[in-house]
C-alpha positions in Angstrom: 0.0 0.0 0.0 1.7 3.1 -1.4 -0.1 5.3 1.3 1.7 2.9 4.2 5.2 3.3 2.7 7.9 5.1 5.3 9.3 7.4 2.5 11.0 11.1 3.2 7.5 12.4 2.1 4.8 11.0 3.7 5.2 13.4 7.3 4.8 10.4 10.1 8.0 9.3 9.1 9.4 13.0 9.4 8.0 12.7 12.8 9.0 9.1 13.9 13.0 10.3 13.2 12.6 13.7 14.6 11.7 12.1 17.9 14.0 8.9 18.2 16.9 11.5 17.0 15.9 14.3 19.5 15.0 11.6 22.5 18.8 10.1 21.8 20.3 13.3 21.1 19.0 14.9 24.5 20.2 12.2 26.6 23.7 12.1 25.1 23.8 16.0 25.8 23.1 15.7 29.0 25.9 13.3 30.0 27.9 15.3 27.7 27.1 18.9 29.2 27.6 17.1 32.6 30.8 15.6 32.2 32.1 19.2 30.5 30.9 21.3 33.4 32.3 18.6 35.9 35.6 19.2 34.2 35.6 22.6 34.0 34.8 22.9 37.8 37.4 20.7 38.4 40.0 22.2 36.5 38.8 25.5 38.3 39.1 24.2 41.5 42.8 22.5 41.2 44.3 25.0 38.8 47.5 23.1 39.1 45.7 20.8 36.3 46.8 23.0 33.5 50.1 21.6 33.4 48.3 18.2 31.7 48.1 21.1 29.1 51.0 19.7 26.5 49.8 15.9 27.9 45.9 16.8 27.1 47.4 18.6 23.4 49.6 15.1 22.4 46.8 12.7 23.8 44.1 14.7 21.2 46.9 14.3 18.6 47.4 10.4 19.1 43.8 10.1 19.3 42.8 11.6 15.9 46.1 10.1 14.6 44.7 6.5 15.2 41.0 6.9 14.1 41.8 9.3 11.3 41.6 13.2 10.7 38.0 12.9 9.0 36.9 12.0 12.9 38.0 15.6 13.8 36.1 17.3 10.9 32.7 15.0 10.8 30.6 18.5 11.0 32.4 19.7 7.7 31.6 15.6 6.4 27.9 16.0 7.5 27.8 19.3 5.5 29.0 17.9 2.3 26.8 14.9 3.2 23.7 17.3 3.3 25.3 19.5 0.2 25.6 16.7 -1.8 23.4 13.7 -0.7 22.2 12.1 -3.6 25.2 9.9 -4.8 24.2 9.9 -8.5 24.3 14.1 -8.4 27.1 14.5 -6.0 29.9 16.7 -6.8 32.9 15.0 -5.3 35.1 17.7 -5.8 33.4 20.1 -3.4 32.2 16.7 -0.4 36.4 16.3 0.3 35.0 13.7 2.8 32.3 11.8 1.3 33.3 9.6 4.6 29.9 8.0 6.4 29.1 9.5 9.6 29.5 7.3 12.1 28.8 6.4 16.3 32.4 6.2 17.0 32.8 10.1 15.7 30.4 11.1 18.7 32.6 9.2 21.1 35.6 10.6 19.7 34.6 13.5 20.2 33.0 13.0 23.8 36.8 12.1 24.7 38.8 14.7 23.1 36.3 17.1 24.4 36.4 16.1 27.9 40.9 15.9 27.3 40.3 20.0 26.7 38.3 20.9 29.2 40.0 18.5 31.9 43.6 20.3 30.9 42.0 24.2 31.1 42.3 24.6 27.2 40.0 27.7 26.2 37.6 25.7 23.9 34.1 25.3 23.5 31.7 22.5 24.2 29.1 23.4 21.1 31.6 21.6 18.6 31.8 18.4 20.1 28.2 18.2 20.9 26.9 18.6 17.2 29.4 15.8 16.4 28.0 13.6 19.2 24.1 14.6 17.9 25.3 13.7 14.5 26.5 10.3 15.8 23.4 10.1 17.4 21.2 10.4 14.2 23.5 8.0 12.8 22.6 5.8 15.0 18.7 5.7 14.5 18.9 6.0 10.5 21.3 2.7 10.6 18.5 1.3 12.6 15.5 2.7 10.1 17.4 0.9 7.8 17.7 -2.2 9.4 14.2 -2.4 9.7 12.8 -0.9 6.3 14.8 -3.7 4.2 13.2 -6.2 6.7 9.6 -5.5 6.1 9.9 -4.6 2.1 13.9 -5.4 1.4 13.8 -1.3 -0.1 14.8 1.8 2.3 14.8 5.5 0.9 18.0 6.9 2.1 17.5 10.2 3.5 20.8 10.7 5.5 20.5 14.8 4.9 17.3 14.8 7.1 19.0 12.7 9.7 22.0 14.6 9.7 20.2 18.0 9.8 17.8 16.6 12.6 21.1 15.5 14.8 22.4 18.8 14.3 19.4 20.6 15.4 18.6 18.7 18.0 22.2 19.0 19.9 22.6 22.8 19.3 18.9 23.1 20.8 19.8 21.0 23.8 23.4 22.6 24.2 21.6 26.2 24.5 18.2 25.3 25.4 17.0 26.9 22.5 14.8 24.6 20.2 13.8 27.6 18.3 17.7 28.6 17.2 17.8 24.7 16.9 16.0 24.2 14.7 16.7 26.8 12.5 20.8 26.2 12.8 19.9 22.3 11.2 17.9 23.8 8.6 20.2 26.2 7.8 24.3 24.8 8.8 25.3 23.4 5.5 23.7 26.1 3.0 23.0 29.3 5.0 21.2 31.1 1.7 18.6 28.7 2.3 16.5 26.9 4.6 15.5 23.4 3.8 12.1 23.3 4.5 12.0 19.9 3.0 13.7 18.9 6.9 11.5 21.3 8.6 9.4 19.1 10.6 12.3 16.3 11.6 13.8 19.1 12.7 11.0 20.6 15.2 10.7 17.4 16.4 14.3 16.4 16.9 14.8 20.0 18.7 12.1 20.5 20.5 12.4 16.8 21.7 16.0 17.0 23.2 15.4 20.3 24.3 12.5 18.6 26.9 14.5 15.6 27.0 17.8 17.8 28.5 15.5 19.5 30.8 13.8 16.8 32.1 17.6 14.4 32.5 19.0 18.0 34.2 21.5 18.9 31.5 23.8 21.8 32.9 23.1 25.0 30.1 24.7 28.1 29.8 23.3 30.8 32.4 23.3 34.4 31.5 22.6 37.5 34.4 19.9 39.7 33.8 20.1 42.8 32.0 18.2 45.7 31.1 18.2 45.8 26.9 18.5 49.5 24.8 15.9 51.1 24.2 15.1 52.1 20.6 16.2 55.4 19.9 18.5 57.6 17.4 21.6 57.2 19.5 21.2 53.3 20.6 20.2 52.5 16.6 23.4 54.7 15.5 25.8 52.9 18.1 24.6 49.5 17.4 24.8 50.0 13.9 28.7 51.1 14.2 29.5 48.2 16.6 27.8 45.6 14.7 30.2 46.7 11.2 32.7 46.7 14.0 32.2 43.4 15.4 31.6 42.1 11.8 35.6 43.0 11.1 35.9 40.5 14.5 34.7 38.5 13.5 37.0 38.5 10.3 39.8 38.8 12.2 38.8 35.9 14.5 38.9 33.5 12.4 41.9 34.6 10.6 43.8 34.6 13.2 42.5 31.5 14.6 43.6 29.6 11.1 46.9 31.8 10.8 48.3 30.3 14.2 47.5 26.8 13.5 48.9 26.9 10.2 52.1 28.7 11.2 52.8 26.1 13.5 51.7 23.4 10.7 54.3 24.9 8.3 57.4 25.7 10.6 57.0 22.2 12.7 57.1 18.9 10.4 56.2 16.3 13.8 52.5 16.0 14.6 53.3 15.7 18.2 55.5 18.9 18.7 53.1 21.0 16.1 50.8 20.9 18.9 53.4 20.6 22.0 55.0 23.5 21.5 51.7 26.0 21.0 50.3 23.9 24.3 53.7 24.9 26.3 53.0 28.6 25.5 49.4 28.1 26.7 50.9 26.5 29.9 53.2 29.7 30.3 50.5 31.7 30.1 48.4 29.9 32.2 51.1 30.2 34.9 51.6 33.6 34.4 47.7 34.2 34.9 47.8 32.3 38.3 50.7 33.9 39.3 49.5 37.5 38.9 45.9 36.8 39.2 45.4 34.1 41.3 43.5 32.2 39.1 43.3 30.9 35.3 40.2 33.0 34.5 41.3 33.0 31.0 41.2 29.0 30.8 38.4 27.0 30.1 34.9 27.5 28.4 35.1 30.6 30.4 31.1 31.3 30.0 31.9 33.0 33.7 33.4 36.2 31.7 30.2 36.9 29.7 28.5 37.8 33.2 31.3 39.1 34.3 30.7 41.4 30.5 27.2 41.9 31.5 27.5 43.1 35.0 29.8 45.7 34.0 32.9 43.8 36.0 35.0 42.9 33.6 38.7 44.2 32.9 40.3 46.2 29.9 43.0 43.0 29.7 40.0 40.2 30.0 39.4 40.7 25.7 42.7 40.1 24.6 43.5 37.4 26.7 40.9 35.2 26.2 41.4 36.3 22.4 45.2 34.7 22.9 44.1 31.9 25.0 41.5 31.0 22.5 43.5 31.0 19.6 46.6 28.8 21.4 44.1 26.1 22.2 43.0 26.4 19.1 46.8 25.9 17.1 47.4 23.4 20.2 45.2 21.0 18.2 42.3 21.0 21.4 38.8 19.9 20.1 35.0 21.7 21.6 34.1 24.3 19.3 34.3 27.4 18.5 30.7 29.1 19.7 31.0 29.6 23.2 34.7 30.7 22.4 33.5 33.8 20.2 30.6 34.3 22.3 32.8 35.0 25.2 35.0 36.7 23.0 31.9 38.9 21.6 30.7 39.9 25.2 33.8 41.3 26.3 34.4 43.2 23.2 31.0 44.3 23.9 31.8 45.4 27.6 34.6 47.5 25.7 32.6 49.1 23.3 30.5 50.1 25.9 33.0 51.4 28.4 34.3 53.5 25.5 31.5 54.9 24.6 29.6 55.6 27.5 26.6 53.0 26.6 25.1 50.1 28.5 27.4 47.4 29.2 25.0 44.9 30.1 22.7 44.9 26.7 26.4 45.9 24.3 28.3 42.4 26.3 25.3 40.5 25.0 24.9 41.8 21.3 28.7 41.4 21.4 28.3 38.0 21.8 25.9 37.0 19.8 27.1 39.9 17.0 30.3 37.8 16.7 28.3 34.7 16.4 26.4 35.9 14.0 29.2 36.4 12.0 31.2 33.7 12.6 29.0 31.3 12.0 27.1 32.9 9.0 24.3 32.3 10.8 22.2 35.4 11.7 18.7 34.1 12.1 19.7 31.7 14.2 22.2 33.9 16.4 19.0 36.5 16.4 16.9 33.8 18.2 19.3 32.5 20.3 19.9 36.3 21.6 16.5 35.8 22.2 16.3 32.2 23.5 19.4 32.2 25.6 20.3 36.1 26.8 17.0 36.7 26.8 17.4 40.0 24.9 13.4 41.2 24.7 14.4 43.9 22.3 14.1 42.3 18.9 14.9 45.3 16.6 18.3 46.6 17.4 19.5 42.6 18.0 18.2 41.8 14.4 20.3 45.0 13.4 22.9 43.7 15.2 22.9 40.3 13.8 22.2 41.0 10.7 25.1 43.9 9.8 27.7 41.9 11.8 26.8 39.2 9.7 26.9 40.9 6.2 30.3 42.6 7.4 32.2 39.4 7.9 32.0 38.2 4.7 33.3 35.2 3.6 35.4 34.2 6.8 33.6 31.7 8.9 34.3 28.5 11.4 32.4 26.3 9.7 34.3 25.2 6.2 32.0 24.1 2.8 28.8 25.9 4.0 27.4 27.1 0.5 27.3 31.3 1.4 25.5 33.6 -0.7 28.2 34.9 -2.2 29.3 31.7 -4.1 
C-alpha cells in the first residue's frame, strides 16, 4: 500500500525520526554537558591541572592520529553529506569527505572534548556536541534501515534529514533553545537557504532533546539579567557602528585562529611537537595568569566572563587574553568548538565598546556575543533567536540589526568550512 510506505514524504516518518533522534540526542547531551561542566569545575578548583596542558594537546593528537583526521572534521563531512546527498548528483570535488558519519565520531569527540576541558584549554563544548548529535542520528537512520529492508527489502536513504535533525537537536539541547535549533539544522550546510524539506524532523528532533535535557538536568549556559536599549536615534546609531565593528571581528577571529595553526603546521614537520610546542605557551601563560591573578580566569569554556561582560565587571586585559588563549588552544590541536569561544569573545568586546562609549554594558556584552556569532557562524537568524532564546534580549529590533550587519560585514570568513554562502 503506497499510502503505508515510510518514504521522506509522507510526514509520520518526518516525525517518527525527529523524535528517536531528538530523545537520543537529548540524553547524550546531557551526559555530555555534565561531564564538561564537571571538568571545568574541576579544573577551576585545582588549577595546578593546567600543566596536563602539553599531555591533554599530544593525547588529542594520538587520538585523531589513530581513528583518522575525518573524525576531527565529521561536522564539515555532514555538510558535504547534506550539500551533496544524492550519490548519483554528488559533486565529489566540493564533499572532500564523502566519509559516512559514524557512532564512533560522537565518542571521539565525547573524549577529546572532555581531554580539553580537563587540561583548562580555552575551547568550546558546542563543537563536540553537534558531532555527538550527528553520531546520534546516525545511530537511528542505521536502525531505520535495518528495519525498512526487513519489512519490504527497499529503504529510501534520507541521511541529509538525519544529519540536519542531529544537528538541530544538539545545538537546541546545548543552548536550550529549540527555536535557534532548529533553525541552525535547517540552515548549517547552506546558509542562503532553509531546507524546508527537513523542517518538521527538525521541530521534532529540537524540541524533543530540548524537553529531554531538561527533564535528565542537563547543565546549560546561564546568562545574568540585563536591562536591553531602548530604541532610539543614539542606541540605533551605536549599534549599527558596533555591529560593522564586530563584523571585522569576527574576520579577524577566524583569521587569526587559522593563521596560528597553520604557522605552527608549516614551521614544525612532527604531529606531536606541532601541537606541543603552541600547548607549552598556553601553559606559560596559564602560569603567568595564576601567578599574577590568582586564578586561570582565562582558561576553560570561560562562560563566567560573559557575566562578568554583562554586569559591567570585567577588565580592559579580559578581551585580549581570552582572544590569545582561545587561539593557542585552538593551534594546540584542542577539540570543543568554536561558539562559546566567540561568544565570550563577543561579550567582552561588547563590555569595551560600551566602556568607551559611555553606553550600557550589560545589553552591548550581549549583542557582542551573539554579533560575533552571528558572524562567525554565517548564521544570523539563528544567532538572532538564540539572543532571544538564551540572553533573553526582549528587544528584537536593534538585535536583528545587530545580527544582521555583523553578519553581512564578515563576509566570507567563517568557522564552519564548505557551508554554500550567498556569495558563491
Amino acid at each position: 500500500m503506497k499510502e503505508l510506505e515510510i518514504g521522506h514524504i509522507y510526514w509520520p516518518a518526518q516525525i517518527i525520526r525527529g523524535v528517536l533522534t531528538g530523545l537520543l540526542t537529548g540524553l547524550v547531551i546531557s551526559i555530555y554537558s555534565k561531564a564538561i561542566f564537571i571538568f571545568t569545575d574541576l579544573n577551576q578548583a585545582f588549577p595546578f591541572l593546567v600543566f596536563l596542558l602539553p599531555y591533554g594537546a599530544i593525547l588529542t593528537q594520538y587520538l585523531y592520529s589513530i581513528f583518522g583526521e575525518r573524525y576531527r572534521r565529521s561536522t564539515v563531512s555532514a555538510i558535504d553529506e547534506i550539500n551533496n546527498h544524492r550519490r548519483e548528483d554528488r559533486n565529489w570535488a566540493e564533499s572532500q569527505i564523502p566519509d559516512e558519519i559514524t557512532p564512533t565520531m560522537g565518542l571521539v569527540a565525547f573524549i577529546g572534548a572532555s581531554v580539553t576541558h580537563i587540561s583548562g584549554a580555552a575551547g568550546g563544548k558546542e563543537g563536540a556536541g553537534v558531532q555527538l548529535g550527528l553520531s546520534c542520528s546516525s545511530v537511528i537512520e542505521k536502525t531505520e534501515r535495518y528495519f525498512a529492508k526487513k519489512i519490504n527489502n527497499a529503504y529510501d536513504d534520507r541521511s541529509d534529514y538525519y544529519l540536519m535533525s542531529g544537528a538541530a537537536a544538539a545545538f537546541g539541547a546545548l543552548f536550550n533553545a529549540p527555536i535557534a535549533g532548529v533553525l541552525f539544522g535547517t540552515q548549517l550546510a547552506s546558509p542562503k537557504a532553509t531546507r524546508l524539506d527537513a523542517y518538521l524532523t527538525c521541530i521534532c528532533s529540537s524540541f524533543t532533546a530540548v524537553i529531554t535535557g531538561q527533564i535528565t538536568g542537563s547543565h546549560v549556559m546561564h546568562i545574568d539579567p540585563f536591562t536591553p536599549l531602548e530604541i532610539n536615534l543614539s542606541n540605533f546609531v551605536l549599534v549599527i557602528v558596533f555591529a560593522v565593528l564586530t563584523g571585522l571581528l569576527s574576520r579577524a577571529f577566524c583569521f587569526t585562529l587559522h593563521a596560528l595553526k597553520h604557522f605552527f603546521d608549516r614551521k614544525i614537520n612532527d604531529s606531536m611537537l606541532r601541537v606541543f610546542f603552541p600547548s607549552l605557551i598556553l601553559l606559560a601563560l596559564s602560569l603567568s595568569c595564576l601567578v599574577f591573578t590568582g586564578g586561570i580566569v582565562y582558561n576553560g569554556l570561560g562562560t563566567d566572563l560573559i557575566n562578568t561582560a554583562v554586569n559591567n565587571e570585567a577588565q580592559i586585559g579580559d578581551f585580549i587574553f581570552k582572544f590569545i588563549f582561545i587561539a593557542l588552544t585552538y593551534a594546540s590541536g584542542f577539540i570543543g568548538g568554536e561558539v562559546v569561544p566567540l561568544m565570550v569573545s563577543g561579550s567582552l568586546a561588547g563590555w569595551l565598546f560600551a566602556s568607551i562609549t559611555g553606553a550600557d554594558c550589560g545589553a552591548f556584552a550581549a549583542l557582542g556575543a551573539i554579533g560575533l556569532l552571528s558572524g562567525g557562524t554565517n548564521l544570523p537568524l539563528v544567532c538572532f533567536i538564540l539572543g532571544f532564546e538564551l540572553f533573553h534580549y526582549s528587544e528584537l529590533t536593534l538585535l536583528f540589526i545587530m545580527c544582521s550587519i555583523s553578519f553581512i560585514v564578515s563576509g566570507r570568513s567563517g568557522i564552519y568550512n564548505h557551508q554554500k554562502l550567498p556569495y558563491r
